[in-house]
N, C-alpha and C positions, 0 to 999 in steps of 0.2 A: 271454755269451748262452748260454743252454741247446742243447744238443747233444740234438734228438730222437730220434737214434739209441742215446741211453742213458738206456733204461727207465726205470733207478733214478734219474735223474738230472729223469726227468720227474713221476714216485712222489712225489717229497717237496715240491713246489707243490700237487699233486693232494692230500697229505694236509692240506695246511696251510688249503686252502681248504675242506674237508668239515670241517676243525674249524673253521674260522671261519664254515662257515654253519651248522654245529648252535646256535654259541652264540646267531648272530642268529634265530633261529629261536626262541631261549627269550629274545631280550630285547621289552621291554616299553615302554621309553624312548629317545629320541634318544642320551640320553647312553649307556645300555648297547650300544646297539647300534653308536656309534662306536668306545666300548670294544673291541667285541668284532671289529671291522673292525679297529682297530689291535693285533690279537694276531696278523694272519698276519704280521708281520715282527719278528724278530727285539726282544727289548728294549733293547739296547744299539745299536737304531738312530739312536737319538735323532730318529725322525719326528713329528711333529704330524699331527693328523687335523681336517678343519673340514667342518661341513654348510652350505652354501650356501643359501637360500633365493633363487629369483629370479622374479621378478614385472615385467609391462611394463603400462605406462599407458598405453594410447594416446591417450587422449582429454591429457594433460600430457605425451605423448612425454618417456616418460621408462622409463630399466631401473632397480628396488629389488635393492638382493643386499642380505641381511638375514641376518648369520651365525647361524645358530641351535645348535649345537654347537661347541665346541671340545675337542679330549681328545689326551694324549698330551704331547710336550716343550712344546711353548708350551700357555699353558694362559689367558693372556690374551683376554677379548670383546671383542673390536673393534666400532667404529660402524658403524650401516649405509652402506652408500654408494647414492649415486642417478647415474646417467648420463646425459645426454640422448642420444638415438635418433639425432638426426642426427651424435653424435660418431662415429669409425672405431676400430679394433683391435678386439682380443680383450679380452673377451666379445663384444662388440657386432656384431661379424665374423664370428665362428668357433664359437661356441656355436648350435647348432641339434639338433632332434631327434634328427634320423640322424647327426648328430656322434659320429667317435671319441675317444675320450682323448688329451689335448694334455699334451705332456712340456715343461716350461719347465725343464733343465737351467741356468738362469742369468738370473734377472730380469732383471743388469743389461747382458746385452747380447741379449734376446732381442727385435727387435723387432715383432712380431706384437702386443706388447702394448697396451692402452689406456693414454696414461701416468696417467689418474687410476687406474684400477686398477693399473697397477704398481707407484704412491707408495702407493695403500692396504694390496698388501702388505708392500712394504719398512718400512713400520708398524708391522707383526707382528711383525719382523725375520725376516722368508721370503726365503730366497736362492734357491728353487728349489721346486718345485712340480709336482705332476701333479694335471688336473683331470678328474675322472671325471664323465661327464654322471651326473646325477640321476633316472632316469625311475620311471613312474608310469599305469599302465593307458593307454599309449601319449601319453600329455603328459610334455613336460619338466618339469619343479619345480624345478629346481636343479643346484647338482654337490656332491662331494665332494672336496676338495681334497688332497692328503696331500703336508705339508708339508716341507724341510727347510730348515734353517739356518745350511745352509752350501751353496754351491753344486756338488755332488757328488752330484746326486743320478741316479741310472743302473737305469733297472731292461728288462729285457727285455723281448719283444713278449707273453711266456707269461705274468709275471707282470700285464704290464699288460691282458690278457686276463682272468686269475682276479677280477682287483680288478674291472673292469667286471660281471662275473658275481655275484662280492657284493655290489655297487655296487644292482645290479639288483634284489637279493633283498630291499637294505633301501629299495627304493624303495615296498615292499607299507608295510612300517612306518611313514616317512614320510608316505606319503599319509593314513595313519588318524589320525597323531598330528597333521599338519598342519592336518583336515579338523575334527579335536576341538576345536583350539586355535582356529580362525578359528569356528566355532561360538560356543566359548565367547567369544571376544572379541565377536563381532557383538550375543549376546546381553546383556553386558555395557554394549557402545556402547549397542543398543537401550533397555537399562534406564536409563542414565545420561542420555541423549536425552530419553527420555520425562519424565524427573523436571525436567530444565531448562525442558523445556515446556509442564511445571505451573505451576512458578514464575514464570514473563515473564505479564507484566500491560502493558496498553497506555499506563498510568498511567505506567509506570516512566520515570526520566531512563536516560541513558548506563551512568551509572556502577554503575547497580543490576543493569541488563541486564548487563555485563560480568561482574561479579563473579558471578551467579548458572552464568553458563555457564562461565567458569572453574572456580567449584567443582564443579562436575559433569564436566565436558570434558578441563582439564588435569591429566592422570596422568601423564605423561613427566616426567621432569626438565628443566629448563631452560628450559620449552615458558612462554610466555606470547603473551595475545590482545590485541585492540582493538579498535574498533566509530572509524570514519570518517565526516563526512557533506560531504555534495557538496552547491554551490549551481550550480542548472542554470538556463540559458536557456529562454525562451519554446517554440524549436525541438529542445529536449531536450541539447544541449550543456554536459558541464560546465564552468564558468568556471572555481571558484574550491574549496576542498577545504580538512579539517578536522580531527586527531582529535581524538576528543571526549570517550574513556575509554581505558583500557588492565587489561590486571588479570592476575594468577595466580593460585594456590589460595592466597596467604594474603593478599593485600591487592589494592587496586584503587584505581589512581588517576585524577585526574577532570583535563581538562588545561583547568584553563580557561584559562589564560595561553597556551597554545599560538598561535600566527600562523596570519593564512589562508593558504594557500598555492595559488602562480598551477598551474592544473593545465595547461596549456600545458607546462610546467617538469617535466612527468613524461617518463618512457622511453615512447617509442611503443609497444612491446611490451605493455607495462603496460594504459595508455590503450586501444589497442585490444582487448586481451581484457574491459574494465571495458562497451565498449559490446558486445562478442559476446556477454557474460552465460557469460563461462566463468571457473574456479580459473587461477589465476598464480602461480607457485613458482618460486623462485632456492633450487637451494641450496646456493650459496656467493656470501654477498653481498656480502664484499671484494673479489671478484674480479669480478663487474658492477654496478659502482657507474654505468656511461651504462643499465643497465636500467630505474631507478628517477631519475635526475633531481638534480641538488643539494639539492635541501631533504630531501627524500625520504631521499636516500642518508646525510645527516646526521643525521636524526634513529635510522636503523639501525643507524650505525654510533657513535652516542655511548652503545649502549643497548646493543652488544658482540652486534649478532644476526647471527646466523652462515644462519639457513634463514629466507624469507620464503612466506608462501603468502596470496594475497589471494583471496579470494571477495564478487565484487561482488556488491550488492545493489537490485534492480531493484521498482519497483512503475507497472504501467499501460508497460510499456515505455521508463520513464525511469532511470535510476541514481540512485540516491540517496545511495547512501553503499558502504562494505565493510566483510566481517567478514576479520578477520588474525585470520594464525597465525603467530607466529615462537619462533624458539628460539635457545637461545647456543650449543648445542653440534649438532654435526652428527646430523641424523634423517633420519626417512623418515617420509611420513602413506599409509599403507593406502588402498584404494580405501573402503572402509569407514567409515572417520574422515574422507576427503573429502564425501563423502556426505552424514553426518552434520552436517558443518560445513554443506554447503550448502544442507539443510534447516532449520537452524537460522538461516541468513543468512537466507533467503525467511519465515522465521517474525518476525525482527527487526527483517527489514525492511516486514512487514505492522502490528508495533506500533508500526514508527518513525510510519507515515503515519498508524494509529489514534489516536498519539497527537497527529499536528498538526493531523487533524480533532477531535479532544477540545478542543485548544489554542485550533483556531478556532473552536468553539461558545461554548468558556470566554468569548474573545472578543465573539463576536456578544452572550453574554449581559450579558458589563459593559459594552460599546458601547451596548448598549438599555437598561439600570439608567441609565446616566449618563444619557441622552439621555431617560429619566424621568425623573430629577432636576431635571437643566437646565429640562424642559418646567413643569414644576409649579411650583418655583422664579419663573421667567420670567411664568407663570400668576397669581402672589401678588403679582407687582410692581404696585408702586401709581404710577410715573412712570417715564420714562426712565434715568431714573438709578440705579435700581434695576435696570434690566435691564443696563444694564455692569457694575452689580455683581456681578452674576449671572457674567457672562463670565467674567468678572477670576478671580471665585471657582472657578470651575471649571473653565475651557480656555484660560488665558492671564492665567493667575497669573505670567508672565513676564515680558510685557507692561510697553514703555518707557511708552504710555500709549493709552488707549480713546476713543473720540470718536463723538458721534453729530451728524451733519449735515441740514440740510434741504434740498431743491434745488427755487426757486421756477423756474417759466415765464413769459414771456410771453405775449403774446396768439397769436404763430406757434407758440407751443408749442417756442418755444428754450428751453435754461436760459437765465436770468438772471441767476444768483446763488445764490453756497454760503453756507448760512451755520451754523457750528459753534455748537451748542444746549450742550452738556453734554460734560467732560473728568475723567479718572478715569486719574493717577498713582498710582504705589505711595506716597506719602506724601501727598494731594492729591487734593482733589474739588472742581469747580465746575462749575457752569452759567453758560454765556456767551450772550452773543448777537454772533457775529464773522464779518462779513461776509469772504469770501474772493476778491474782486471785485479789488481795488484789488491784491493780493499775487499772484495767479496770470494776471491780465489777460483782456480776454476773449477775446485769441485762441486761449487754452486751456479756455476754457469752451465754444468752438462744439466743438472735439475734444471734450472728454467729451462733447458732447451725442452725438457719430455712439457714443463709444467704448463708452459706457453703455449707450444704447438701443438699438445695433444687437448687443450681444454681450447675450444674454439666460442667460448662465449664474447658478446661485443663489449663487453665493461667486466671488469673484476673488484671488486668491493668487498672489503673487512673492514667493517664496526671497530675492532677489537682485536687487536693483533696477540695480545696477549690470552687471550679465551678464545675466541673464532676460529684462527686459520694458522695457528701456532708454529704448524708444519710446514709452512711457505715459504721456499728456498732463502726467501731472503729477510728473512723475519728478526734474524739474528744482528743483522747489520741493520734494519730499520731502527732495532728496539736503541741501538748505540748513536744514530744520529737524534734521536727524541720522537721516531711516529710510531705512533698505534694505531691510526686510522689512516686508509688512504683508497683511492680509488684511481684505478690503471685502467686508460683507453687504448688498448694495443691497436697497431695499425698493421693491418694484415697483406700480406700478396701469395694468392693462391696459396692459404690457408697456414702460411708463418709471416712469424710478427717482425716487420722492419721498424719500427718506430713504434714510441712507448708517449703518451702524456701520464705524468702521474700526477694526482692531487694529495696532499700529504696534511694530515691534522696531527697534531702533537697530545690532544686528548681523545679519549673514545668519542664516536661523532656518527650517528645515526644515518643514515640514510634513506628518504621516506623509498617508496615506489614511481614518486612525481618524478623523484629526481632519479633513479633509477632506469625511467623509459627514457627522460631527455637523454643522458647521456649515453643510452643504445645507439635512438636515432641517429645522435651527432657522428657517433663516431666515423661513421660512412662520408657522414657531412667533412667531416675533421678527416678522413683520408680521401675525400677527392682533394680537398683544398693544399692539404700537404705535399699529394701527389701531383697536382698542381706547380706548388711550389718545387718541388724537385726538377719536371718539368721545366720549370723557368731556369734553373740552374743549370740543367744539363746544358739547356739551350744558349746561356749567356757563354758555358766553358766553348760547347761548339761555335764555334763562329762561321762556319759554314750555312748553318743550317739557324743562325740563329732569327734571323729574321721573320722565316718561316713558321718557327716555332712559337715568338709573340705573338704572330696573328695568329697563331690555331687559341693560344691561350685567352687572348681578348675575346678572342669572338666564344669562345667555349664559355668566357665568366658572364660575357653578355648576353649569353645566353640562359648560362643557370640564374643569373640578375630576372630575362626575363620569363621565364617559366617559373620560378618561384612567387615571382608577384603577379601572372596572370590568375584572372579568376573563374574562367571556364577551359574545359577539358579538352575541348575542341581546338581551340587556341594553342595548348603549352602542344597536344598532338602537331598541328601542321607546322608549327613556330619548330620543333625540335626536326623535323622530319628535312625540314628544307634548310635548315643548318648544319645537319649531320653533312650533307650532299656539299655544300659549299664548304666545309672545313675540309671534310676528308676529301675533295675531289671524286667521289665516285661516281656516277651517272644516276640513278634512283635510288632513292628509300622511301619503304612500306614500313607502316607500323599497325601492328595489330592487337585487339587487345580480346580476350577469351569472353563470348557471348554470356552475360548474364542470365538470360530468360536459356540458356543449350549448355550448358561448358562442354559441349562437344565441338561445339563451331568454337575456331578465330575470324571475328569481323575484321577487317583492312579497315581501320578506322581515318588514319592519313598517309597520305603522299606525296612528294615531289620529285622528278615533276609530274605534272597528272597524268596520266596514264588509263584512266578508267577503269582501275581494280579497286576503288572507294568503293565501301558495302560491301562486298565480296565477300562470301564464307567460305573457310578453309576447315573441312574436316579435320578432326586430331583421330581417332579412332582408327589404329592402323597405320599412319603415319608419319614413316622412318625418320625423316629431318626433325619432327617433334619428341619421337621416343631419345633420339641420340639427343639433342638437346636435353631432356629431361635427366639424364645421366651423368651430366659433365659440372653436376655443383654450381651450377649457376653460372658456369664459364660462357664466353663467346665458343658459335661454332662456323667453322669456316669449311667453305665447298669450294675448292680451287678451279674445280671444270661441271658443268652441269651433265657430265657424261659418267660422274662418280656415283659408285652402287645406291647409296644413300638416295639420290633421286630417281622416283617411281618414271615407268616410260610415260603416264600420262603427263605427270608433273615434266617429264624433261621435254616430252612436245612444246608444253604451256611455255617454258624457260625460253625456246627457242624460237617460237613466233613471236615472243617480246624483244629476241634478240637477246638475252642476260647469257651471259657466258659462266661467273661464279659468281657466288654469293655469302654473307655472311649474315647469321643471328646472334643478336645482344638482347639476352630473353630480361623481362621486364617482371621484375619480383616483387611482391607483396604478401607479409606474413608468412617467410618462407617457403613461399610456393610462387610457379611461375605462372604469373597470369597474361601474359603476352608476349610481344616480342618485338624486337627493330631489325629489320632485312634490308640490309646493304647491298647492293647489284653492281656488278661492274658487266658493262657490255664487251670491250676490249679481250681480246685472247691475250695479248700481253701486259694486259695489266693485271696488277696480283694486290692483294689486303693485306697491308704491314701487319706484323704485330705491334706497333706503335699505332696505326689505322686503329686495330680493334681495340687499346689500352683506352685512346681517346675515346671514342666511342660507346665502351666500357662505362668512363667514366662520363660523360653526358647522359649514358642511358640511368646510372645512379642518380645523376639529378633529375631525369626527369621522373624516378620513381618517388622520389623526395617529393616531390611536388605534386605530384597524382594522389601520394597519402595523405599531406595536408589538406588539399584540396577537398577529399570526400571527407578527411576529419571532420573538417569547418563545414561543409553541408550537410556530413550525417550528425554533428551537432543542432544544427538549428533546424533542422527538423524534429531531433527530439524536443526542444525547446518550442516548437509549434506544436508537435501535438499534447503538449504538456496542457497550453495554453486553449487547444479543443477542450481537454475534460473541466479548464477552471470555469469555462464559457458554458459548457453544458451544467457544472454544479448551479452557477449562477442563476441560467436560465430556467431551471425546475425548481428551484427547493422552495420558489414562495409560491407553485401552481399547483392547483389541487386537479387541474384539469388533464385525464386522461391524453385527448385527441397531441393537447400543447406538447406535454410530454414526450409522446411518441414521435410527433413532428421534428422536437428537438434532440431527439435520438439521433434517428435518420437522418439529419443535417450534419451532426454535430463528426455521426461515424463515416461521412461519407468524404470527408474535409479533411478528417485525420488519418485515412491510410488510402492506400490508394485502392480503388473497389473496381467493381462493374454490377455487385450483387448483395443489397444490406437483407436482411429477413427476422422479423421480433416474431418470436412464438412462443405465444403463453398457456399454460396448462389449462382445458377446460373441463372441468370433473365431470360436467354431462354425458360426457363421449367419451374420458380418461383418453383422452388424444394433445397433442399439440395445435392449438388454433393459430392463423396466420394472423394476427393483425397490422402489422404495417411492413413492407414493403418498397425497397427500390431494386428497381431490375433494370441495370441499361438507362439511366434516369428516368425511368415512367416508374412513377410516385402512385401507390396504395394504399390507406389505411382502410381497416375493416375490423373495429375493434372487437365487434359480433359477430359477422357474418364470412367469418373471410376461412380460406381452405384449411380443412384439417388434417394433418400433421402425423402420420405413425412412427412413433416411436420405435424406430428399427436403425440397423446399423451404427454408423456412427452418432446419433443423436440419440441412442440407445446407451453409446458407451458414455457419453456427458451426463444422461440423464439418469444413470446407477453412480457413477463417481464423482460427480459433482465437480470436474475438474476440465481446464480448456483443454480440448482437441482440436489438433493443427494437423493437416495434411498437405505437404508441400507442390503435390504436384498428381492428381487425380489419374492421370493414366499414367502411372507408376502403379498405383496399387488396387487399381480395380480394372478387370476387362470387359469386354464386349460394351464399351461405352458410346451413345449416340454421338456418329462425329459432329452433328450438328450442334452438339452441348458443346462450348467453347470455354467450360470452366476447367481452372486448372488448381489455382490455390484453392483452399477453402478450409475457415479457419470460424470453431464454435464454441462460445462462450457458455456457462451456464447462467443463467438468472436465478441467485440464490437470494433466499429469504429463509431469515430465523434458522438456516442450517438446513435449510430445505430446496431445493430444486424446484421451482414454479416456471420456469422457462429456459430457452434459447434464443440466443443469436447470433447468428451467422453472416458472414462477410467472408467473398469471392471475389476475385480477380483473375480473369483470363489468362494473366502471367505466370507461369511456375517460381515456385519459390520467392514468392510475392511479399513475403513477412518476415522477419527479424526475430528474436527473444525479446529485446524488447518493444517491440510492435506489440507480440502477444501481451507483454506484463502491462502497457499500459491500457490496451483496450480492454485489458480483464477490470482493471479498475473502473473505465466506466460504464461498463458493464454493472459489478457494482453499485455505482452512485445511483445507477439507474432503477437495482434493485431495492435501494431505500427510498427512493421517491416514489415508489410504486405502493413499497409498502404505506408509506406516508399518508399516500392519496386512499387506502381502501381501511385504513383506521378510519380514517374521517368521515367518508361514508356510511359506514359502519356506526360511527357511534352516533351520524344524523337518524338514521333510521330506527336505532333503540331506541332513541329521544321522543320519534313520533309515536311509536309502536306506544310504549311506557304513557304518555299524555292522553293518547285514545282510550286507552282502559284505566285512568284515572278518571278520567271524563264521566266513561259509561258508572263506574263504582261511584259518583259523585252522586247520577242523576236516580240512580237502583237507593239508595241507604234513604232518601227522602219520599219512597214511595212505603205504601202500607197493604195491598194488593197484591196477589201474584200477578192477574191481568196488565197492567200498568208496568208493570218487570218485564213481562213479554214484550210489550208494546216498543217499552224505551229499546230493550235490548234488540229487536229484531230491526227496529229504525235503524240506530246507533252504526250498528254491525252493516247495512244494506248498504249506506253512505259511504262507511270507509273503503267499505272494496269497490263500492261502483255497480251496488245488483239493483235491479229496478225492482226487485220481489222479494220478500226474505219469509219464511215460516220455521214458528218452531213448534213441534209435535208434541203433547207430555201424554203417556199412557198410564193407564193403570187400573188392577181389575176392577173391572166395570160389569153391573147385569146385560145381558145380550140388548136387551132392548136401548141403552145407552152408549153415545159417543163420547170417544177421549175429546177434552177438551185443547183449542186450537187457537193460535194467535198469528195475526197476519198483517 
């Protein structure tokens, strides 16, 4: 121990430290300046010297020590190590601020230690240790270790005073170099970021998205990713989990053989951070293998992964899937590279779902192509037996065999009798005539009558005749010809089944929902065509009438020939309206179809012959010909004399200066409700509407409903499919721009293209005012931005309720739910987005259209997404500036500390520092005052 009472004895620590701060003083680098920290002790000490980095997570409770120096006898770089926050010892203990220097004379029996930190250093081969706190404009950063390797290591309170005191001086150095390097890294991550979220396209599978973020992402050694997806319940729960790529920077693989795996079977830990929407990190994965689960833990551990980090991936509040990080060798991930990763999961995770609404437009659109085929197909059939053909050939090409039934009544209107017309094997076709009486008995015949008639569904399907529907009159005689599976298209008239197609499997045999809707749709399809063909039959027995009959039949299939292949609305309207009139003989028809933007009005959309009632609005509100139609199940309604009660006196004026005597509606159905209708007029007092008039009629007005649904299928598809194609165009166009103005511009382009508007509005939060500020702008196409100066915003009403719930608000139609509103405002939708960041609400946007009921559900789902895209490119852009500015802030007061440690005067310190400081802000003047007591006749001294 030093003896303070001998000057000389306290002279040569005092010199040794004046030389060891002139050298740090001239070094430039971490490594010079440890160097020159390990010259105050002797060379034949054999000490080692380590710069510590330390960093705490808290949102992952976790401590980083990240060696960033090593100099002197060990000369080895060690791993980083990570700690968790709830572990005890030293560091985790005894490291703080106002912490002095800790002397560990002996790792191995000092127990203050942490023992993972203690094995980390016995690592190094460190027997002994003094830890110098690290500081840095009053923050901790780290310590300075000064090592030995043997357990001997002894130094005094003087010495370990000086070393704090140098310790101190390289804390100015540290902070600049430290402040350079997370800089440059950030800017780095940023550039490497941005370039991966060039390249992700919504198109992309798993394996493409991996690999693209890999090459950009993994720079560490050892470090590789993976992309997971989750299959969840109705109530948002995941069941059942997946990976589905994995990759590094030089290759990437695709797991398709991988197992589902039960997510029950995961580490609660796990599991519940997946539904908090937070990062999850192990890192040491041998050592908590109950974190992750058996399936889990063996797939980590046959793949030698040493660090796990999972970041789940959320879309609408559900989990979808996660993005992994793991490595084989022990690391650390920066708050910076979390970040980044978890921007990139919420990017991933917005293509994963881009891409399953792609998937299910793809869908919708080969569901409607088939279920064209099938129709036209079905359309060309010349007998029954051609329409199994049809089946066979396109939705049950599987199929043990096909059959089509008839089912007579008697007089009470019981079945009677089944009798099997036509059968179609896969090697085998015949038409029969087989009474089904004597083989199923007719105690089973009174059951189908309730079974049939009373269940009015358009397809009947059992999976599984022996578990499913066991109870099914006739389940007892299927089980004896060999089927368990079968599907029954009954063919209905006013609401009992005359005709049966059944499809018959001899094994249990699935039936997705694809195939489920085709054969609803057809079956309509399948009983006009049948009834059709009956049609043709009666006509060929009558001979009277048969001539008659073939032209109503041609002209009716060339008809539904050409309304099913036209491709505008306008068309299949006038095309059917002017062929109802020429088949049936009657003098005009109107077709109307219920106002989209009122459903209180019916528009006269076509007529023939023209008459001048095109565009015309017909009130339904009150309405007696519409309410009696609305009551008769979809049936035809006929008005024999326009002088019957059902016609109001206004309407029966109207009936009579047109000259229309009676009249008939064939209401026009979609999604079980009537959305229109076809008015048949006869002018004549002696002419009257068959019921054969309204069967055909009936049945033209089914096709032409067939084809009005196709039709918006096929364009409400490909507009999802366009606006899909708006948000891939808006990602593209931001994610490599750091520029606000560009951004915004590409907003408001991008929202204005993808729904239909009259009114776009960005408003971002401005803390100054804690208001909403308006920065960009389309109203009526007159274009604003004002990313500064533009109107502010109160947060009241509805933008009140988005900006507490963080969730889109849609209101369909503005004078519905608020009054006293300026008629002059002409908006009617109006439909608001939040601008979420980090979980936080930083803005709105909103989009208007004059029209009521202007938007869809999924209108809303996708423009919430790029809404979304927009809130990470926003965030993207104000990182970046953000860390330009600590960058300069950080170099100016290196600067000043640079030019202050080479002066020897306080004058000269004034001097530099009142320069220094005027410059950076831009003052022409700068003073700085120092007081202090002075006799009266003396002034404080002044620098200027």
């Amino acid at each position: 121990m030093t003896d303070i009472n001998q000057p000389e004895i306290l002279l040569e620590p005092l010199k040794r430290q004046n030389a060891t701060s002139a050298a740090l003083a001239s070094a430039r680098t971490l490594d010079d300046a440890a160097a020159s920290l390990l010259q105050y002790f002797p060379r034949s000490s054999g000490l080692s010297l380590s710069v510590i980095r330390s960093e705490v997570d808290e949102e992952a409770q976790i401590l980083r020590l990240t060696p960033l120096v090593q100099s002197g006898a060990s000369t080895a770089q060690p791993n980083p190590l990570q700690l968790g926050l709830s572990e005890t010892g030293y560091p985790l203990d005894g490291v703080g601020l106002d912490s002095p220097p800790l002397l560990i004379e002996s790792l191995e029996q000092d127990r203050r230690l942490n023992s993972a930190y203690r094995a980390w250093l016995q690592q190094q081969g460190i027997a002994a240790c003094l830890n110098i706190p690290l500081r840095a404009q009053g923050d901790l950063i780290g310590w300075v270790s000064l090592n030995s390797l043997t357990p001997s290591l002894t130094l005094d309170p003087l010495e370990v005073h000086v070393l704090q005191v140098l310790v101190n001086q390289l804390g100015g150095l540290f902070r600049v170099q430290l402040l350079q390097k997370q800089a440059d890294d950030r800017q780095q991550l940023l550039v490497r970021q941005s370039r991966a979220f060039a390249e992700l396209d919504a198109g992309m599978d798993f394996e493409t998205m991996a690999g693209i973020v890999a090459r950009h992402m993994i720079v560490t050694p050892g470090r590789f990713l993976g992309i997971s997806q989750y299959t969840t319940a109705d109530d948002g729960e995941v069941s059942t989990w997946q990976i589905r790529a994995t990759a590094n920077r030089e290759r990437t693989f695709k797991w398709e053989n991988s197992g589902v795996m039960d997510w029950r079977k995961v580490g609660e830990a796990l599991r519940q951070s997946v539904y908090e929407t937070r990062p999850f990190m192990v890192s040491s994965v041998k050592d908590n293998p109950d974190l992750f689960g058996p399936d889990l833990d063996t797939v980590l551990q046959e793949n030698g992964v040493e660090v796990f980090l999972n970041i789940p991936m959320h879309i609408e509040g559900k989990p979808i899937g996660a993005f992994f990080i793991m490595s084989r060798v022990p690391t650390a991930f920066t708050t910076d590279e979390m970040n980044a990763y978890s921007s990139l999961a919420d990017q991933i995770s917005t293509l994963i779902h881009s891409r399953s609404l792609l998937d299910a437009s793809q869908s919708a659109l080969d569901e409607t192509r088939l279920l064209y085929e099938v129709n036209r197909a079905i359309l060309a059939s010349q007998d029954t037996l051609d329409i199994l053909r049809v089946i066979r050939k396109y939705l049950a090409a599987d199929a043990a065999f096909i059959s089509h039934l008839n089912v007579a009544y008697n007089k009470r209107k019981e079945i009677a009798d089944l009798v099997v017309t036509t059968i179609i094997m896969p090697d085998d076709e015949q038409s029969v005539h087989m009474s089904l009486v004597e083989l199923i008995g007719s105690d089973t015949l009174a059951q189908l009558d309730t079974y049939w008639n009373t269940d009015q569904s358009p397809v009947l399907v059992v999976e599984d005749i022996e578990t499913t529907d066991s109870d099914y009159p006739l389940a007892s005689y299927l089980k004896t010809v060999g089927t368990r599976s079968f599907i029954n298209i009954p063919i209905r008239e006013r609401g009992r089944v005359l005709e049966m197609v059944s499809i018959s499997y001899i094994q249990p045999h699935r039936i997705d929902d694809t195939k489920r809707r085709l054969y609803s749709a057809l079956s309509d399809q399948i009983a006009i065509v049948l009834e059709n063909h009956r049609l043709l039959h009666e006509a060929q027995v009558n001979a009277s009438s048969l001539s008659t009959q073939v032209g109503q039949m041609q002209a009716a299939n060339q008809l539904a020939t050409l309304i099913l292949t036209a491709k505008n609305e306008d068309v299949i309207l006038e095309e059917s309206s002017r062929s109802l009139v020429k088949l049936l003989g009657i003098d005009h028809c109107g077709i109307t179809i219920i106002d989209p933007n009122n459903p209180d009005f019916l528009i006269v959309r076509a007529e023939y012959p023209i008459a001048g009632a095109r565009g015309a609005r017909i009130p339904l509100k009150g309405n007696p010909l519409w309410m009696e139609l609305q009551k008769r199940n979809f049936q035809p309604l006929y008005v024999p004399s326009r002088e019957d009660p059902l016609i109001e006196p206004v309407t029966r004026e109207t009936l009579a200066g047109l000259g229309i005597h009676s009249l008939a509606l064939i209401p026009i159905v979609a999604s079980d409700a009537i959305v229109g209708g076809v008015g048949l007029d006869v002018y004549a007092p002696d002419k009257v509407i068959s019921n054969e008039m309204l069967e055909l009629a009936q049945i033209l007005t089914f096709q032409l409903n067939i084809s009005l649904q196709n039709l918006r299928l096929v364009e409400e598809a490909q507009h999802r499919v366009e606006q899909l194609q708006r948000i891939a165009a808006f990602s593209q166009s931001t994610q490599a721009s750091l520029d606000t103005s560009a951004i915004l511009k590409a907003m408001l382009e991008e929202s204005s293209r993808m729904l239909p508007q009259n009114q776009v509005t960005i408003s971002l939060y401005d803390p100054a005012t804690q208001r909403l500020r308006v920065v960009a702008q389309s109203n009526y196409d007159e274009v604003r931005y004002s990313p500064t100066d533009g109107d502010e915003v109160p947060i009241i009403g509805p933008l009140a309720a988005v900006w507490e719930s963080g969730q889109v608000q849609y209101i369909p139609d503005l004078r519905k739910v608020a009054t006293g509103i300026d008629p002059n405002i002409t908006l009617r939708s109006w439909l608001l987005t939040p601008v979420v960041v980090r979980g936080r609400v930083t803005g709105i946007v909103t989009i208007g259209s004059d029209k009521p009921n202007a938007y869809s559900e999924t209108d809303l789902a996708l423009f919430s997404q790029m809404v979304n895209q927009f809130a990470t490119t926003l965030e993207n852009t104000e990182i970046y500036r953000l860390n330009q500015r600590v960058a300069r802030n950080e170099s100016l007061v290196n600067e000043i500390s640079t030019q202050l440690q080479h002066q020897f005067d306080i004058q000269s310190m004034l001097n530099i520092t009142a320069n220094e400081l005027g410059k950076a802000i831009g003052a022409k003047r700068a003073r700085i005052r120092l007081t202090t007591s002075l006799p009266e006749d003396q002034t404080p001294s002044e620098s200027e």
